[in-house]
C-alpha positions as CSV (number, residue, x, y, z in Angstrom):
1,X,0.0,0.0,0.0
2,X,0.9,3.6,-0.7
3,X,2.0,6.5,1.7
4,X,-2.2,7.8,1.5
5,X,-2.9,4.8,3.2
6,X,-0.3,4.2,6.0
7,X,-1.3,8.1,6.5
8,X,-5.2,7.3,6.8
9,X,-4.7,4.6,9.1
10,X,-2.4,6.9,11.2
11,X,-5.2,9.6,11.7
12,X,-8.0,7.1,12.3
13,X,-7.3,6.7,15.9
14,X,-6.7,10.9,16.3
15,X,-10.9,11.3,15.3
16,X,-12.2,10.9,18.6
17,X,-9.3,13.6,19.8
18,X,-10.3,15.5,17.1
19,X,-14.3,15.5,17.5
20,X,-13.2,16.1,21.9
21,X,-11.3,19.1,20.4
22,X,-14.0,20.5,18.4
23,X,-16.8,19.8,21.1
24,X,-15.2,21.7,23.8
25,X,-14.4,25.2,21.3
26,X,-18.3,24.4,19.9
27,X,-20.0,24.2,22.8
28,X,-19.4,27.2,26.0
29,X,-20.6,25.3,28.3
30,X,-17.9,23.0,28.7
31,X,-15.5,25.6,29.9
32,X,-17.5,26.2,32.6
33,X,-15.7,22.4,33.3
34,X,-12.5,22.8,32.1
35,X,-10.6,19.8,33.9
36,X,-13.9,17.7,33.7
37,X,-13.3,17.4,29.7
38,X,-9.8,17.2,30.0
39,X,-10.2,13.7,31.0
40,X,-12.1,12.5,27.5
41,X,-9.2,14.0,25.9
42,X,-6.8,12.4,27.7
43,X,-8.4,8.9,27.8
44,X,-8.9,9.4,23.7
45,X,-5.1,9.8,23.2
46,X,-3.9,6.8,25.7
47,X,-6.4,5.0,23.0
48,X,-5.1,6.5,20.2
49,X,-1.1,5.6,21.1
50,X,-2.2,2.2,22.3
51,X,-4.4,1.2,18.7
52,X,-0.8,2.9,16.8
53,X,1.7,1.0,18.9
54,X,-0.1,-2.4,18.5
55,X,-0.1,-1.4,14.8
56,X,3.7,-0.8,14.9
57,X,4.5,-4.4,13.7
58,X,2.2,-4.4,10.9
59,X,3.7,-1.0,9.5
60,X,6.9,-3.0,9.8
61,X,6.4,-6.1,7.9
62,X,4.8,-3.9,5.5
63,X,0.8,-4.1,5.8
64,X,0.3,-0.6,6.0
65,X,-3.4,-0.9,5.9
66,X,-5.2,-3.6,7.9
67,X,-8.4,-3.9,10.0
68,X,-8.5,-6.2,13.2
69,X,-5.9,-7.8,15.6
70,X,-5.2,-10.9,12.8
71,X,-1.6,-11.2,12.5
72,X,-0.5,-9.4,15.6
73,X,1.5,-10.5,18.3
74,X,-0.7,-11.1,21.8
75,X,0.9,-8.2,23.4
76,X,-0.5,-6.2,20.7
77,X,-3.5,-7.8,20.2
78,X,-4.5,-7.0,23.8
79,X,-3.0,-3.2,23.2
80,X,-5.1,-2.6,20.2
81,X,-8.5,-4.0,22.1
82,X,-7.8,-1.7,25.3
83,X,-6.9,1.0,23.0
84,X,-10.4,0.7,21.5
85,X,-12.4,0.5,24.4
86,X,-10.9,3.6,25.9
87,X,-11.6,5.8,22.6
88,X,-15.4,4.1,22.6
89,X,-15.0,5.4,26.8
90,X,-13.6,8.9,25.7
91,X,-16.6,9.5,23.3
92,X,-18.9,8.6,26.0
93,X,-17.6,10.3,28.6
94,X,-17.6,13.7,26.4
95,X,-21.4,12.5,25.2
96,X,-21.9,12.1,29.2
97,X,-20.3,15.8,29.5
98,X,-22.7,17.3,27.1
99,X,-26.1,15.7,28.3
100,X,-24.8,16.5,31.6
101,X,-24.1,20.4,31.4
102,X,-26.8,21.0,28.8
């Protein structure tokens, strides 16, 4: 695969970063909170550098591009689950934030 891809699958775990990012500048009240959302941000890029490092081998036998935990070693099968269950917990806690200070 080609540079676009390795790039794309890169960024895919920075989204739910990106989307905390843009929900705390779109909505006010969430600086009224301003540690409180802190903490989806922060659990978002421990899941993002834990999904990338499980995905290190695959970038370096080649595969830039690949979707699940075949191929990977246990210790990075087990990396790349956590690392998805906290982004799904980040995006939660940040819906959680908004239904909770609307």
């Amino acid at each position: 695969m080609g540079r676009s891809s390795a790039l794309i699958n890169l960024l895919l775990p920075a989204f739910p970063l990106l989307v905390g990012l843009l929900v705390t500048l779109l909505f006010p009240r969430f600086h009224a909170l301003p540690n409180a959302i802190l903490l989806p941000i922060y659990v978002s890029v421990a899941g993002g550098a834990l999904v990338l490092a499980s995905k290190v081998p695959r970038f370096a036998s080649g595969h830039w591009v690949s979707f699940g935990a075949a191929g990977l070693p246990i210790w990075a099968r087990v990396a790349y689950y956590l690392g998805y269950t906290l982004l799904v917990c980040s995006v939660l806690a940040a819906l959680a934030f908004l239904v909770a200070t609307h």
